[in-house]
FIMARRO-49936 format. One record per residue: residue number from 0; residue in three letters; z, x, y of N, C-alpha, C in turn. Coordinates in steps of 0.05 Angstrom, whole numbers, plus 5000, padded with zeros to 4 digits. Atoms other than C-alpha are relative to their C-alpha. Layout:
BEGIN
node nr = NUM&rest = ala&nc3 = Z&nc1 = X&nc2 = Y&cac3 = Z&cac1 = X&cac2 = Y&cc3 = Z&cc1 = X&cc2 = Y $
...
This chain:
BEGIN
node nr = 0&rest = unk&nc3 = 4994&nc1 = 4989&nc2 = 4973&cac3 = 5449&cac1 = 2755&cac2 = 9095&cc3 = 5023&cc1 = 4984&cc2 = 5012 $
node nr = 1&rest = unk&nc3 = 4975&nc1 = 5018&nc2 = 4987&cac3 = 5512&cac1 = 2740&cac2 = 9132&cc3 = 4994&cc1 = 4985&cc2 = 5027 $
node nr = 2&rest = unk&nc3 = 5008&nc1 = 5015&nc2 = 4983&cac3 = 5513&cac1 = 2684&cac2 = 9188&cc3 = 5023&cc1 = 5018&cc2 = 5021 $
node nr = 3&rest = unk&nc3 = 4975&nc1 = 4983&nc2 = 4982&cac3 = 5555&cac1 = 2710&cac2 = 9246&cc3 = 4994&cc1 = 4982&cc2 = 5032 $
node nr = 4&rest = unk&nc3 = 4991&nc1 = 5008&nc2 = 4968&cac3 = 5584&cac1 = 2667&cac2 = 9316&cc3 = 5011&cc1 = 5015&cc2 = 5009 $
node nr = 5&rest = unk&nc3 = 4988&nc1 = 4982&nc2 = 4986&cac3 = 5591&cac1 = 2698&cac2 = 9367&cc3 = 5012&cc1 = 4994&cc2 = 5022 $
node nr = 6&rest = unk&nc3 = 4990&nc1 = 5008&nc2 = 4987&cac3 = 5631&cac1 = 2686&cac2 = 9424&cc3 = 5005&cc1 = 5023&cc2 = 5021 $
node nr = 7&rest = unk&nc3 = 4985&nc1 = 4972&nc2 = 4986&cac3 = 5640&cac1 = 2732&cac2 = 9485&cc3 = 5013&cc1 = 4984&cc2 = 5026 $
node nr = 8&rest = unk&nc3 = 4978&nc1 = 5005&nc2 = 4977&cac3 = 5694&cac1 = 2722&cac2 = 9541&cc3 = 4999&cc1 = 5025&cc2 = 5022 $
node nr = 9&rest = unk&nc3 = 4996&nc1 = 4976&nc2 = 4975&cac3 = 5687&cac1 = 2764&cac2 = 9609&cc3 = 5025&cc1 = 5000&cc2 = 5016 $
node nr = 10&rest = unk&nc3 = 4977&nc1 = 4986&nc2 = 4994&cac3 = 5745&cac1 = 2787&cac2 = 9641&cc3 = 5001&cc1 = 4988&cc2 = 5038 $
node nr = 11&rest = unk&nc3 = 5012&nc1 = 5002&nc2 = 4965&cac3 = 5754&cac1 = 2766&cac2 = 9723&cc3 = 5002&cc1 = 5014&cc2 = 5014 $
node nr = 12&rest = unk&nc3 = 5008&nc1 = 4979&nc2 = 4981&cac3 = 5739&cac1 = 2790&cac2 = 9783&cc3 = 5022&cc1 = 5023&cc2 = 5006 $
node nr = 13&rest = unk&nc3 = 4970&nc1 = 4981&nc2 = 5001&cac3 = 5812&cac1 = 2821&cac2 = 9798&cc3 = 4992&cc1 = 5022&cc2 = 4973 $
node nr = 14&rest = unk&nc3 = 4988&nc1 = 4991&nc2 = 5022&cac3 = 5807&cac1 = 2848&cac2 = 9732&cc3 = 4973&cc1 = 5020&cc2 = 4993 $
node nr = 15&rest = unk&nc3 = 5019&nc1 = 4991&nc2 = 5008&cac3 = 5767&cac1 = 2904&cac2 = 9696&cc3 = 4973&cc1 = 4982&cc2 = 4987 $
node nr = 16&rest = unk&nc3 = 5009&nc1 = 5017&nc2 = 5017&cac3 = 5709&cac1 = 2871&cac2 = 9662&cc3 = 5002&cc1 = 5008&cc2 = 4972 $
node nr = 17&rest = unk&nc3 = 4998&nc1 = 4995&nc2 = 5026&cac3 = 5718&cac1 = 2871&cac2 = 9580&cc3 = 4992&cc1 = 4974&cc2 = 4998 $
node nr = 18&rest = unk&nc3 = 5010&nc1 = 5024&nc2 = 5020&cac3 = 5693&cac1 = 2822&cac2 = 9533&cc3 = 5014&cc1 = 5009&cc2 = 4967 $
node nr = 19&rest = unk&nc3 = 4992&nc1 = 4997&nc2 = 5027&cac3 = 5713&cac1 = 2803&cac2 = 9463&cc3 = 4973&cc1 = 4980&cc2 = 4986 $
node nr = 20&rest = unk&nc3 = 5009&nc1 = 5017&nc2 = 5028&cac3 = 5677&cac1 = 2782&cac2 = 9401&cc3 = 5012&cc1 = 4993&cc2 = 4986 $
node nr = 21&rest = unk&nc3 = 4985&nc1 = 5013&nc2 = 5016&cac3 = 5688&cac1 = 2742&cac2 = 9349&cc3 = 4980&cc1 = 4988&cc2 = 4989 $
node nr = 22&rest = unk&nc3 = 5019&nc1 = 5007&nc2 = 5020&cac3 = 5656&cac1 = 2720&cac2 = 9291&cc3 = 5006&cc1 = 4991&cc2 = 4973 $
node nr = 23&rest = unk&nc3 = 4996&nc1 = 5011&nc2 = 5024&cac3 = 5652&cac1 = 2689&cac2 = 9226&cc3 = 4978&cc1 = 5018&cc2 = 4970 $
node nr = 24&rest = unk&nc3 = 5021&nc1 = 4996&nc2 = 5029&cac3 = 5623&cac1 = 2715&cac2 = 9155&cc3 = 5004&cc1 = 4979&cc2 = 4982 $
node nr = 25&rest = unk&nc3 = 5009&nc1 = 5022&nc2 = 5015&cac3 = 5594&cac1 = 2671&cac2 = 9112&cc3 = 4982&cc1 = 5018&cc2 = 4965 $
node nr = 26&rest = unk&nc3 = 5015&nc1 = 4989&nc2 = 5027&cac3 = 5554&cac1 = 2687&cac2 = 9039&cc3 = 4965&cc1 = 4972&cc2 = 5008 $
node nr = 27&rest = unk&nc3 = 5023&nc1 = 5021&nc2 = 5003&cac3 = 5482&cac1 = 2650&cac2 = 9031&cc3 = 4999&cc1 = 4976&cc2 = 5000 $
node nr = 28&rest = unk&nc3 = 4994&nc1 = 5019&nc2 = 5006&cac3 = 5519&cac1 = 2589&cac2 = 9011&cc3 = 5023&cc1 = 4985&cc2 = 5017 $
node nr = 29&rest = unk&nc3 = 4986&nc1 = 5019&nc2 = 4975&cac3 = 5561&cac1 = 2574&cac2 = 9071&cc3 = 5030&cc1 = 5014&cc2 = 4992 $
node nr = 30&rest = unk&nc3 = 4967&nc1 = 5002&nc2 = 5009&cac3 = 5629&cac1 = 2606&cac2 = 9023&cc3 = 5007&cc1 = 5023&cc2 = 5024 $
node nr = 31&rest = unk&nc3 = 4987&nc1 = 4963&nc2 = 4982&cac3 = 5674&cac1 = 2659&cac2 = 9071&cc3 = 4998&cc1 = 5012&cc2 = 4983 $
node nr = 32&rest = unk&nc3 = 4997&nc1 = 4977&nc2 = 5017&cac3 = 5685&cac1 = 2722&cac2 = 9056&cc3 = 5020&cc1 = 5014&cc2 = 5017 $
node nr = 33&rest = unk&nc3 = 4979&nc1 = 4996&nc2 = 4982&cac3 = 5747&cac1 = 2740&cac2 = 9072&cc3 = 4998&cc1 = 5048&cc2 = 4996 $
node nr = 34&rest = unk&nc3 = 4998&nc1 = 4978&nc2 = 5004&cac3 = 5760&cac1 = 2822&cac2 = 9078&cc3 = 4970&cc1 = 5012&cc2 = 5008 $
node nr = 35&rest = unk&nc3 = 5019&nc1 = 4995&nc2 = 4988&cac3 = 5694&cac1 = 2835&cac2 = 9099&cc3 = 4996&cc1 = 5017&cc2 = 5020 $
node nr = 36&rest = unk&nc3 = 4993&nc1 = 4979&nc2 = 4974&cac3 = 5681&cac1 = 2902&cac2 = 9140&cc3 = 4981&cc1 = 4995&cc2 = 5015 $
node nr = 37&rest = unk&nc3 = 5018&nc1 = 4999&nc2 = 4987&cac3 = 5646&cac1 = 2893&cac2 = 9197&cc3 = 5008&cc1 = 5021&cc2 = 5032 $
node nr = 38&rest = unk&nc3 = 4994&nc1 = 4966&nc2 = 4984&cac3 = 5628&cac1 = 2943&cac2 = 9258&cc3 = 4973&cc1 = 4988&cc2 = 5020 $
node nr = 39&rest = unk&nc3 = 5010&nc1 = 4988&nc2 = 4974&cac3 = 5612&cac1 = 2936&cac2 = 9330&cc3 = 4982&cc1 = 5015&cc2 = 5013 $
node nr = 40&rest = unk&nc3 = 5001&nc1 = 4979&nc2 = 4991&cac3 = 5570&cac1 = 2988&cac2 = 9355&cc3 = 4977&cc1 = 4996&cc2 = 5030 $
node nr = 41&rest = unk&nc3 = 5015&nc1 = 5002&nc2 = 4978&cac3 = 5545&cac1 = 2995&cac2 = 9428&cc3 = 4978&cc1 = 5016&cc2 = 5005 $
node nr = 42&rest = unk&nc3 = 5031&nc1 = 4988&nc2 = 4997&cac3 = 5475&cac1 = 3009&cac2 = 9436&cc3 = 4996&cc1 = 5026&cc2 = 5016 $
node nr = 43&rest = unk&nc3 = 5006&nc1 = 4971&nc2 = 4976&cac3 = 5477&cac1 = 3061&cac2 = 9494&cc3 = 5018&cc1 = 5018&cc2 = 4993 $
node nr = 44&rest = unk&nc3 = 4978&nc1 = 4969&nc2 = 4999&cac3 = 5540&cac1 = 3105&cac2 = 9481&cc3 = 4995&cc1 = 5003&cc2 = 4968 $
node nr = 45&rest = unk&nc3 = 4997&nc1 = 5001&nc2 = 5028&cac3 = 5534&cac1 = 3092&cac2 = 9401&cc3 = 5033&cc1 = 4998&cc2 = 4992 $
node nr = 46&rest = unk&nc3 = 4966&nc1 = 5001&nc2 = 5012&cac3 = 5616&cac1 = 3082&cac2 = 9397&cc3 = 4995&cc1 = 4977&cc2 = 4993 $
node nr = 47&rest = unk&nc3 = 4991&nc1 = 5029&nc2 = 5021&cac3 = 5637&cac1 = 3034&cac2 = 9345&cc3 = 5029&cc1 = 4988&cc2 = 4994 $
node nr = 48&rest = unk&nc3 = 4976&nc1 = 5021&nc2 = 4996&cac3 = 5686&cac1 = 2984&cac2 = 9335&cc3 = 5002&cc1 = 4987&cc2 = 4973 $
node nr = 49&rest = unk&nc3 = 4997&nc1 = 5013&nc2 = 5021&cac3 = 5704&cac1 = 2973&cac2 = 9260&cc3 = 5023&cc1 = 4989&cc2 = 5001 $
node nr = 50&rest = unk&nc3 = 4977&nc1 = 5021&nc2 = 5000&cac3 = 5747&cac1 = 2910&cac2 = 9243&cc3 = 4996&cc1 = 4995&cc2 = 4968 $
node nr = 51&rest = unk&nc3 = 4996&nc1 = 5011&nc2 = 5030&cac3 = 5753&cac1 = 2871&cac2 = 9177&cc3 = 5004&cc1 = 4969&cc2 = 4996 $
node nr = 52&rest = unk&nc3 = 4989&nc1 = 5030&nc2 = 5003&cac3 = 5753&cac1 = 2796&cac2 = 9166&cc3 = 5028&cc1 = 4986&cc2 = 4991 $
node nr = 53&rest = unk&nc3 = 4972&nc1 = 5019&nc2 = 5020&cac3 = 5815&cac1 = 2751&cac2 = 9153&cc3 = 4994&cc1 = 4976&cc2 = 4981 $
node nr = 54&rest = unk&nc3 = 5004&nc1 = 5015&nc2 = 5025&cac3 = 5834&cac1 = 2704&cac2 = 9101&cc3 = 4986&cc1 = 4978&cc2 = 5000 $
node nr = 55&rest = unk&nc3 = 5016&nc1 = 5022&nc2 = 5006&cac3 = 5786&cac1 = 2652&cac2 = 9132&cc3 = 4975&cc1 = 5018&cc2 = 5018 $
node nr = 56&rest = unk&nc3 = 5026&nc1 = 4999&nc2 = 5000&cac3 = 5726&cac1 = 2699&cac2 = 9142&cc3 = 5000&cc1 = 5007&cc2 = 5030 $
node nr = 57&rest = unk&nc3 = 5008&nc1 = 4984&nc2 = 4970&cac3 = 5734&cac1 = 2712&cac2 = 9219&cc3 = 5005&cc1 = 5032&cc2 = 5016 $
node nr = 58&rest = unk&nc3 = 4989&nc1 = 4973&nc2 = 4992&cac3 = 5741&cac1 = 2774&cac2 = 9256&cc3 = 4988&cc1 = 4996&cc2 = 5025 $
node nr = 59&rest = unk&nc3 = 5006&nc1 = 4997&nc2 = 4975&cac3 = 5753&cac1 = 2794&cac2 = 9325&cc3 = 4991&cc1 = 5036&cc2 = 5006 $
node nr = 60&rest = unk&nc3 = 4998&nc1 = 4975&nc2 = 4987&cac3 = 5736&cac1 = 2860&cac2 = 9367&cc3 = 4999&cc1 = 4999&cc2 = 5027 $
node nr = 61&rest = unk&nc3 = 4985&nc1 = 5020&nc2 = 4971&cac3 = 5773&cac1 = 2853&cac2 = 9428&cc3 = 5001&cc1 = 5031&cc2 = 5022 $
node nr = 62&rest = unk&nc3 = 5002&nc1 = 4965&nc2 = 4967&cac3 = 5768&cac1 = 2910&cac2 = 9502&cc3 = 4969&cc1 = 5007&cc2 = 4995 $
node nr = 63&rest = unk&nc3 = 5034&nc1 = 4987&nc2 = 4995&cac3 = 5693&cac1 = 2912&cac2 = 9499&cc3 = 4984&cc1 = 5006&cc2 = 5030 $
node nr = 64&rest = unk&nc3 = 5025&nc1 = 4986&nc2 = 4982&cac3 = 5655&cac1 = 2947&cac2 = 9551&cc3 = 4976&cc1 = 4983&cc2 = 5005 $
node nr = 65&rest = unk&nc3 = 5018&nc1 = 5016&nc2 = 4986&cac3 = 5606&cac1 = 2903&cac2 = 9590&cc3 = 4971&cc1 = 5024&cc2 = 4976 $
node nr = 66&rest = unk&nc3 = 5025&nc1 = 4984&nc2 = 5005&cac3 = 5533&cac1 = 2927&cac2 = 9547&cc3 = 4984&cc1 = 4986&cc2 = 4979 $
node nr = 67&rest = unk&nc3 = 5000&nc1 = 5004&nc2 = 5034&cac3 = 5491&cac1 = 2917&cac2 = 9483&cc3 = 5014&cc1 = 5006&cc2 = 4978 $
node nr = 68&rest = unk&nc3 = 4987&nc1 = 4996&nc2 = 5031&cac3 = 5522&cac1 = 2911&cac2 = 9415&cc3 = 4986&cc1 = 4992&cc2 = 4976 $
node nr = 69&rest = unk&nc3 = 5013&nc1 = 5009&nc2 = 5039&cac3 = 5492&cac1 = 2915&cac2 = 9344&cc3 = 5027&cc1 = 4991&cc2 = 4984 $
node nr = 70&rest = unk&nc3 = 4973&nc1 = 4996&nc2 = 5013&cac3 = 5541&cac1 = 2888&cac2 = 9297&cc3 = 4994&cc1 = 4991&cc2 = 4968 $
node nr = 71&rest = unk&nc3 = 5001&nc1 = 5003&nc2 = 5034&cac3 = 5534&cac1 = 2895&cac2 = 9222&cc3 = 5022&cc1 = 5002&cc2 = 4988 $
């Protein structure tokens, strides 16, 4: 199972609110995995947000909507 940090940033008051994620994949053994698809999806509307890892295993998904998110 993949490990995944997460990180979210809110947006200020002036400003709409959005958040970003950001995250890491990992393998059982701690190696990255770079290319790796992963996918966003907000619990209440069901829109999704597929991205893809870079060459060290992280990936962002950036203009998120204040809510829950599943992210596999």
């Amino acid at each position: 199972m993949a490990k995944f940090v997460l990180l979210i940033c809110a947006g200020g008051a002036l400003f709409a609110q959005s958040a970003e994620l950001t995250g890491r994949v990992t393998d059982p053994s701690g190696a990255l995995i770079p290319g790796a698809s992963v996918e966003a999806s907000n619990s209440q509307s069901g829109v999704r947000f597929p991205t893809v890892t870079n060459s060290e295993g992280y990936y962002t998904v950036p203009r998120l909507d204040p809510g829950q998110y599943q992210v596999h």
